[in-house]
C-alpha positions as CSV (number, residue, x, y, z in Angstrom):
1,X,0.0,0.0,0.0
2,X,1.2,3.5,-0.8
3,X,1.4,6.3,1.6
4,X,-0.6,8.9,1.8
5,X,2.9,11.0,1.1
6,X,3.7,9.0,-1.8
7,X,0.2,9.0,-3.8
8,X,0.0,13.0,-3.3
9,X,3.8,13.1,-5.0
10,X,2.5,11.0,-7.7
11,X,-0.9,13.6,-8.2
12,X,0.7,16.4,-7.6
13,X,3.7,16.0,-10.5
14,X,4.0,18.4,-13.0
15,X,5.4,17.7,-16.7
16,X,9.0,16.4,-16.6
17,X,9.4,15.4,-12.8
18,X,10.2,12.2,-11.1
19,X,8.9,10.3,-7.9
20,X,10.6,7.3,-6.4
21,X,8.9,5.1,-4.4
22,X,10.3,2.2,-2.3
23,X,13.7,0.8,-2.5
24,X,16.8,0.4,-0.6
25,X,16.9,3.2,1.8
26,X,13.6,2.5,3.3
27,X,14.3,-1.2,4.1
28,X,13.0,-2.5,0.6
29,X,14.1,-4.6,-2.9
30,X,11.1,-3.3,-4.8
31,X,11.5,0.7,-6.0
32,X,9.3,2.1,-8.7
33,X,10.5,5.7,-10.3
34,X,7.5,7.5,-12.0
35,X,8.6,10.0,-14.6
36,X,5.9,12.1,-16.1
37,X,6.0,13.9,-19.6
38,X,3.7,16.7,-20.9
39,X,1.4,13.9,-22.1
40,X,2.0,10.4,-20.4
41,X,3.6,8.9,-17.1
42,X,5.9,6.0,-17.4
43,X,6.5,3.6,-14.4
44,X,9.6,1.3,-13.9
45,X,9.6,-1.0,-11.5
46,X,13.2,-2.4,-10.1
47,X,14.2,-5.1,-7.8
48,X,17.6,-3.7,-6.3
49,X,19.1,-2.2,-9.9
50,X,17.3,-4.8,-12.0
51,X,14.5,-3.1,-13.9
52,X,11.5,-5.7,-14.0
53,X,9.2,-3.9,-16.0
54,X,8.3,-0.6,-17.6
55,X,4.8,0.3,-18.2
56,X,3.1,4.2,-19.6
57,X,0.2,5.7,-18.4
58,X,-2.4,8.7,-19.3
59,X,-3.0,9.7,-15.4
60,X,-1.8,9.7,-12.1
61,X,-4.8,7.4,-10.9
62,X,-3.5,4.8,-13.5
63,X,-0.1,4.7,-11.5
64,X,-1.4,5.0,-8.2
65,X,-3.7,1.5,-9.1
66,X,-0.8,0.0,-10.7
67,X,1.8,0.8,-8.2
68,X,-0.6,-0.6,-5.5
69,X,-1.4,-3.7,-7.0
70,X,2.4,-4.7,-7.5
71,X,3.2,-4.3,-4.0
């Protein structure tokens, strides 16, 4: 489950910023960085510095749901 910190980073990101969530520092193997463009949001999801999966999205709900269902 997200945090209530991490979801409102995720709405609240502007054209050409990035969010990472998870990973390493806070105890976990799973990160996901969420990079936004003018038009689409792209999701990676890394185990450690593996990437596992990339994925694009039209909204922020999109990664919020998709985020969530991974972890």
């Amino acid at each position: 489950m997200l945090t209530p910190t991490a979801k409102a980073n995720i709405l609240h990101m502007g054209a050409w910023d990035q969010v990472t969530v998870g990973g390493y520092v806070i105890g976990e193997n799973i990160r996901f960085e969420v990079n936004s463009t003018d038009t689409k949001f792209t999701v990676k999801m890394y185990d450690r510095m593996v990437l596992l999966e990339e994925e694009s999205f039209q909204s922020a709900d999109e990664v919020i749901r998709y985020i969530e269902k991974k972890l």
